[in-house]
C-alpha positions as CSV (number, residue, x, y, z in Angstrom):
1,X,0.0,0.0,0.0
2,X,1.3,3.0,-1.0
3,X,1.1,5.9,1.8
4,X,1.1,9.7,0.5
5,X,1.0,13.1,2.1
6,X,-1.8,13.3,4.5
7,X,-3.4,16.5,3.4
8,X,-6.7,15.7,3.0
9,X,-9.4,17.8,0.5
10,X,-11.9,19.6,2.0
11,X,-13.8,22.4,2.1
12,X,-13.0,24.1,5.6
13,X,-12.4,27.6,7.1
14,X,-9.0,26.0,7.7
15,X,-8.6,24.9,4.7
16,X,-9.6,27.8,3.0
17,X,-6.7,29.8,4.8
18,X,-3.6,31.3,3.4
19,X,-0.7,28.7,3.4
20,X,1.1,31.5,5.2
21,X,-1.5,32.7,7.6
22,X,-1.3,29.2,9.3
23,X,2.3,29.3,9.8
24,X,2.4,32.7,11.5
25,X,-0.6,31.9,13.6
26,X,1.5,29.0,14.5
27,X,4.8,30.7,14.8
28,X,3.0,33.8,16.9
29,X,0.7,31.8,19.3
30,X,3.5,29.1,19.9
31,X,6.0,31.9,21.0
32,X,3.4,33.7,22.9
33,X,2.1,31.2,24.6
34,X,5.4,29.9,26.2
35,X,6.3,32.8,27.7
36,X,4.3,32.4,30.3
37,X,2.8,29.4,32.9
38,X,0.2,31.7,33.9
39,X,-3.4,29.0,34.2
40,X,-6.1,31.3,32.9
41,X,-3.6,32.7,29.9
42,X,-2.8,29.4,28.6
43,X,-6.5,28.3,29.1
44,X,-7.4,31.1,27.2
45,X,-5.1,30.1,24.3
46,X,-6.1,26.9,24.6
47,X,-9.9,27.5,24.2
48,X,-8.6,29.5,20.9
49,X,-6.6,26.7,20.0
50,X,-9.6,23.7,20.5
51,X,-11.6,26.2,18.3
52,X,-8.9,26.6,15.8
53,X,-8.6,23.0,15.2
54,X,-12.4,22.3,15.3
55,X,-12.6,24.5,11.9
56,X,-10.7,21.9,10.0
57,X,-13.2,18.9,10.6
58,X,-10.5,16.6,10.9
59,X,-11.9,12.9,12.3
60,X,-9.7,11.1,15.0
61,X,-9.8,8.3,12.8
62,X,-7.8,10.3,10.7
63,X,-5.5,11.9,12.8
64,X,-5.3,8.8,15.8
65,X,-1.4,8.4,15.1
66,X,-0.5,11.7,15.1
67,X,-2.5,12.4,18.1
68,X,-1.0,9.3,20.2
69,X,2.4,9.8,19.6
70,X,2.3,13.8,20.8
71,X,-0.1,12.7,24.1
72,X,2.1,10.0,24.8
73,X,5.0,12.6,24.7
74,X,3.4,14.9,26.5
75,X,2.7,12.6,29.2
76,X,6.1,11.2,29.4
77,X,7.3,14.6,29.2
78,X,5.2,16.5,32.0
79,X,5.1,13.2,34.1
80,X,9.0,12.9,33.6
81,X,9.9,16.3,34.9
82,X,7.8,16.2,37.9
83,X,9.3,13.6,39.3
84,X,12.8,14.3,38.2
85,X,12.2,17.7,40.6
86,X,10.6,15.8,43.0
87,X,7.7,18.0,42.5
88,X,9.6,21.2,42.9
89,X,10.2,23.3,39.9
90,X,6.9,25.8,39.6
91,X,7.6,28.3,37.0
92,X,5.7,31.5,37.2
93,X,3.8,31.0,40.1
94,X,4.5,32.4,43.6
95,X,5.6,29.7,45.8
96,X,6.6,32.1,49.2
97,X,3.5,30.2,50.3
98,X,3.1,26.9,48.6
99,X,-0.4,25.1,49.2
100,X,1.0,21.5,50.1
101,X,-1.3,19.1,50.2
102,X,1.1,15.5,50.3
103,X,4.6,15.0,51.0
104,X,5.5,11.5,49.5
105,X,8.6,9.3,50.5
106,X,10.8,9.8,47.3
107,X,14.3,9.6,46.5
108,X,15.6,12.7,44.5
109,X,18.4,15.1,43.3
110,X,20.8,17.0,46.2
111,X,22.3,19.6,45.8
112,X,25.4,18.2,47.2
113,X,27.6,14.4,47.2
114,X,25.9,11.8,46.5
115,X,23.6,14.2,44.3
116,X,20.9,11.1,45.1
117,X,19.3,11.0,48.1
118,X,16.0,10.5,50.3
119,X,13.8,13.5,49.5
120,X,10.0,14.4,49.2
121,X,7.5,14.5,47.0
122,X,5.8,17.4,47.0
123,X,2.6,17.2,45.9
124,X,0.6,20.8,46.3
125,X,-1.5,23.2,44.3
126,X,0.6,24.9,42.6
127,X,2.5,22.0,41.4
128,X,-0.8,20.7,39.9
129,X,-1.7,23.6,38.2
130,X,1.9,23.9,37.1
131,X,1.1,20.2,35.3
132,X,-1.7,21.1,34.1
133,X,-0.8,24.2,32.7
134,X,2.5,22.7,30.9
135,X,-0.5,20.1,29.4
136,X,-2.5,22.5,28.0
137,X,0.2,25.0,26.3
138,X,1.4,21.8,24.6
139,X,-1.7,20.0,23.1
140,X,-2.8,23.3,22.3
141,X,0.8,23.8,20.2
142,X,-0.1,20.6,18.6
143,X,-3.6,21.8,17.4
144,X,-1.9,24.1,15.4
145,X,0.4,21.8,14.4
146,X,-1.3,18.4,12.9
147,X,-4.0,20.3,10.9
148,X,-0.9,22.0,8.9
149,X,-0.4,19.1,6.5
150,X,-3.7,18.1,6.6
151,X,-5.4,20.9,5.6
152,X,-2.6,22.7,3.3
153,X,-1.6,21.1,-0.3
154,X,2.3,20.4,0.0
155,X,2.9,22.0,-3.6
156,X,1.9,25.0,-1.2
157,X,4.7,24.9,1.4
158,X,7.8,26.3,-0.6
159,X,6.2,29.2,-1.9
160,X,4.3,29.7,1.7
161,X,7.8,30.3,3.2
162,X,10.1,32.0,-0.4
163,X,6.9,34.2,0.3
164,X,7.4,35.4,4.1
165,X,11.2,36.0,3.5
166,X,12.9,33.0,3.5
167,X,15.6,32.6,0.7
168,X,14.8,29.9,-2.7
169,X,17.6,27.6,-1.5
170,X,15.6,27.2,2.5
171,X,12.4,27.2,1.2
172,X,13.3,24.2,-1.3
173,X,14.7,22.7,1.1
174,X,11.7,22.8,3.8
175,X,9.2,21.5,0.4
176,X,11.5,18.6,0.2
177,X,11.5,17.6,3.6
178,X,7.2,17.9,4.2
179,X,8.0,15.7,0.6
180,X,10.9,13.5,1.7
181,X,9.3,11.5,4.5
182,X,6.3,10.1,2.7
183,X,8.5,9.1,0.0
184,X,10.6,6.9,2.4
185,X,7.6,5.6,3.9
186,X,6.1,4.7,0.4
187,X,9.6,3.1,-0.5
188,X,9.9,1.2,2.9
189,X,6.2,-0.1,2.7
190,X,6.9,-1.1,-1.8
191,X,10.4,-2.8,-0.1
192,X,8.2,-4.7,2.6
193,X,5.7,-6.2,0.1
194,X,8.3,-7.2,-2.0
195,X,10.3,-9.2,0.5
196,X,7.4,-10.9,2.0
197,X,6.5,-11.7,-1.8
198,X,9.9,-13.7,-1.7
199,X,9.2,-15.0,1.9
200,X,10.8,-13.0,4.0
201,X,8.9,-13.5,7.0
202,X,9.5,-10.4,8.7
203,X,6.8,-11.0,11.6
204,X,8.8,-14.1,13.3
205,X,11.9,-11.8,13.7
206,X,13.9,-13.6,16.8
207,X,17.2,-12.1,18.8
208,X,17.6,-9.1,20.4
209,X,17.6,-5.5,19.4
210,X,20.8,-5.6,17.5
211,X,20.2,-9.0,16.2
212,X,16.5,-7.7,14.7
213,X,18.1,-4.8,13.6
214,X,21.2,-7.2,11.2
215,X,17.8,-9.2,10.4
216,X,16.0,-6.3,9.1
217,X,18.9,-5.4,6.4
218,X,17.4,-6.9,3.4
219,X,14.5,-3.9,4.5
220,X,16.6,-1.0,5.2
221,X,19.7,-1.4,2.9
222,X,17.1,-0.4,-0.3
223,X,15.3,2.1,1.1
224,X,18.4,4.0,2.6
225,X,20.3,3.2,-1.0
226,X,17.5,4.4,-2.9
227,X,16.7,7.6,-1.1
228,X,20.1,8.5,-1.5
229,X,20.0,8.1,-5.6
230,X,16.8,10.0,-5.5
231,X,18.6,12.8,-3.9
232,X,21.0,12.6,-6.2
233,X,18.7,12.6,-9.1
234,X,17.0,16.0,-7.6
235,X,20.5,17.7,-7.4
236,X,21.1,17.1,-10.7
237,X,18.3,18.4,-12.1
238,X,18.8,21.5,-9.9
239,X,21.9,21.8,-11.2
240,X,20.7,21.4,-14.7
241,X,18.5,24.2,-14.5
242,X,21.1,26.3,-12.4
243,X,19.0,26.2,-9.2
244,X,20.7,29.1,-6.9
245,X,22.2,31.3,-9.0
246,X,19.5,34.1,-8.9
247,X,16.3,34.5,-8.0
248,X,13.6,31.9,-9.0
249,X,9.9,32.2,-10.0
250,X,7.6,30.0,-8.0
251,X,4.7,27.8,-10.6
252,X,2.1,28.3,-7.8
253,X,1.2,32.1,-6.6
254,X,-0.8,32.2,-3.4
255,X,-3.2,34.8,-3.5
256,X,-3.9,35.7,0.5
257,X,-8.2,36.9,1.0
258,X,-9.1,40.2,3.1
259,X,-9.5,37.7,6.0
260,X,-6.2,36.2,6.0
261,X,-4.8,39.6,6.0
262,X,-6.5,40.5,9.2
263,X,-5.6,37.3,10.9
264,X,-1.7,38.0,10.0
265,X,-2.6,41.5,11.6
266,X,-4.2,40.3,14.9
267,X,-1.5,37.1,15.6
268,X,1.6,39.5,15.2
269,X,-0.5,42.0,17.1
270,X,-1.0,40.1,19.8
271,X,2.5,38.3,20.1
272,X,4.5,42.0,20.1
273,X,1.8,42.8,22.6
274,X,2.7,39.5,25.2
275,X,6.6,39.6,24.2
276,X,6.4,43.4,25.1
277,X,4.8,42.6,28.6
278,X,7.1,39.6,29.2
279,X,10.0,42.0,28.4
280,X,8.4,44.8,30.9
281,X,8.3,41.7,33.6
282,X,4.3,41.6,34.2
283,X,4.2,37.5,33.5
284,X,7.1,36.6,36.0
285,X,8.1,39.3,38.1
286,X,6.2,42.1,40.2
287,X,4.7,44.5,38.6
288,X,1.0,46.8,37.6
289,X,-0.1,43.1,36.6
290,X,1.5,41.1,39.3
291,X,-1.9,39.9,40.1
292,X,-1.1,37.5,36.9
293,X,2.2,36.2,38.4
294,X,0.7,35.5,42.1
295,X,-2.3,34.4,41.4
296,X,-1.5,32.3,38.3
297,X,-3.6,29.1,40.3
298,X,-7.3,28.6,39.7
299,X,-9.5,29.6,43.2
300,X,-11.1,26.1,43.2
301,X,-7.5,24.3,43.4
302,X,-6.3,26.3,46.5
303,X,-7.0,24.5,49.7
């Protein structure tokens, strides 16, 4: 079975966007949003971000890989780091007096030899919300994330970055990588039909890691060979045709609406506004809004 790129054809408000409106609401709401843990602004982004993804009409059934793999790493991720501080790194929120609920036998970082010792696990409020908070800034990252290839034809990508600035040589580049990896996965999935067809019975696989892996040469030897003759093939014909030695023309022109225009406007808006009042110290230090910085916990968390 052959597998392609996953954009899929519809007719959606997502779809219907600019190539190069999604990637600056991605670029501006990714950067804004992690410059603060504060819980009600990233729930805020996050509602925006749940809505944002609703418009492409995407169905989990098409999207369940994706969707596993980045909650799996999220969870190792969040899950990882708690426990790795023993409950005690809480950034952005006020911890002169931290709402402990459970002190768990735990062994932990020191700060001097062994550098391993008995230590507590805090479990409190803040370190909660702190979880929670890290949860939500990263699904909602990813919800601007997965309906980019989905709902955007990859013949779109190159010109979507040559057009915000980026050089011909980086924005060939970036259309051959959202292009490379389905064409390995086509290759490696041709490969595996074709050795099975000779019975290679690839599901009885015995031995351990690096015994499967000497085992699985007859797979990955043609797929690595032949994706490096096909990037040879595509340098040549760059090189026939003089590829980076002035400007080139693009064969698609994207041709932004009156509405992508004013969504540019409002995401670059609103990330000079919330790098401006990082930079002026009103999401992590004192300050006109410190309100945001010491009460960054939800009232119905606190003890």
């Amino acid at each position: 079975m052959l597998i392609n790129f996953p954009y899929i054809k519809r007719d959606t408000p997502v779809h219907r966007l600019d190539a190069r409106t999604k990637l600056i609401l991605l670029f501006a709401y990714s950067f804004s949003v992690i410059q603060t843990s504060n819980f009600w602004f990233v729930l805020v982004g996050f509602i925006l971000a749940s809505f944002y993804y609703s418009q492409a009409h995407l169905k989990w059934r098409e999207t369940r890989r994706p969707w596993t793999f980045i909650l799996l790493l999220v969870s190792i991720l969040i899950i990882g780091n708690y426990f790795l501080s023993a409950g005690g790194i809480v950034q952005g929120v006020d911890l002169s007096h931290p709402h402990i609920l459970y002190k768990l036998p735990y062994i932990g970082l020191l700060s001097h030899p062994p550098y391993v010792g008995p230590a507590p696990l805090i479990i409190s409020v803040e370190s909660i919300t702190f979880l929670i908070t890290q949860a939500m800034r990263n699904i909602s990252i990813a919800m601007f994330v997965i309906p980019l290839p989905y709902t955007t034809p990859p013949s779109d990508f190159g010109v979507a970055f040559r057009e915000l600035g980026l050089p011909d040589k980086i924005a060939y580049a970036v259309d051959l990588a959202f292009r490379f990896l389905p064409s390995a996965v086509r290759d490696f999935s041709t490969t595996l039909d074709a050795q099975r067809a000779r019975g290679y019975e690839l599901d009885k696989l015995e031995g351990g890691l690096v015994g499967k892996t000497v085992r699985l040469a007859p797979m990955l030897v043609p797929v690595v060979i032949g994706s490096i003759i096909g990037a040879e093939d595509i340098i040549s014909a760059m090189e026939l045709r003089c590829f980076g030695v002035g400007k080139r023309t693009w064969y698609i022109e994207l041709h932004p609406r009156q509405f992508d225009r004013i969504m540019i406007t409002l995401a670059i808006t609103v990330f000079i506004a919330i790098t401006l009042l990082n930079i002026l110290g009103y999401f992590y230090t004192s300050g006109p809004l410190h309100v945001l910085h010491v009460q960054g916990i939800p009232k119905f968390l606190a003890p």
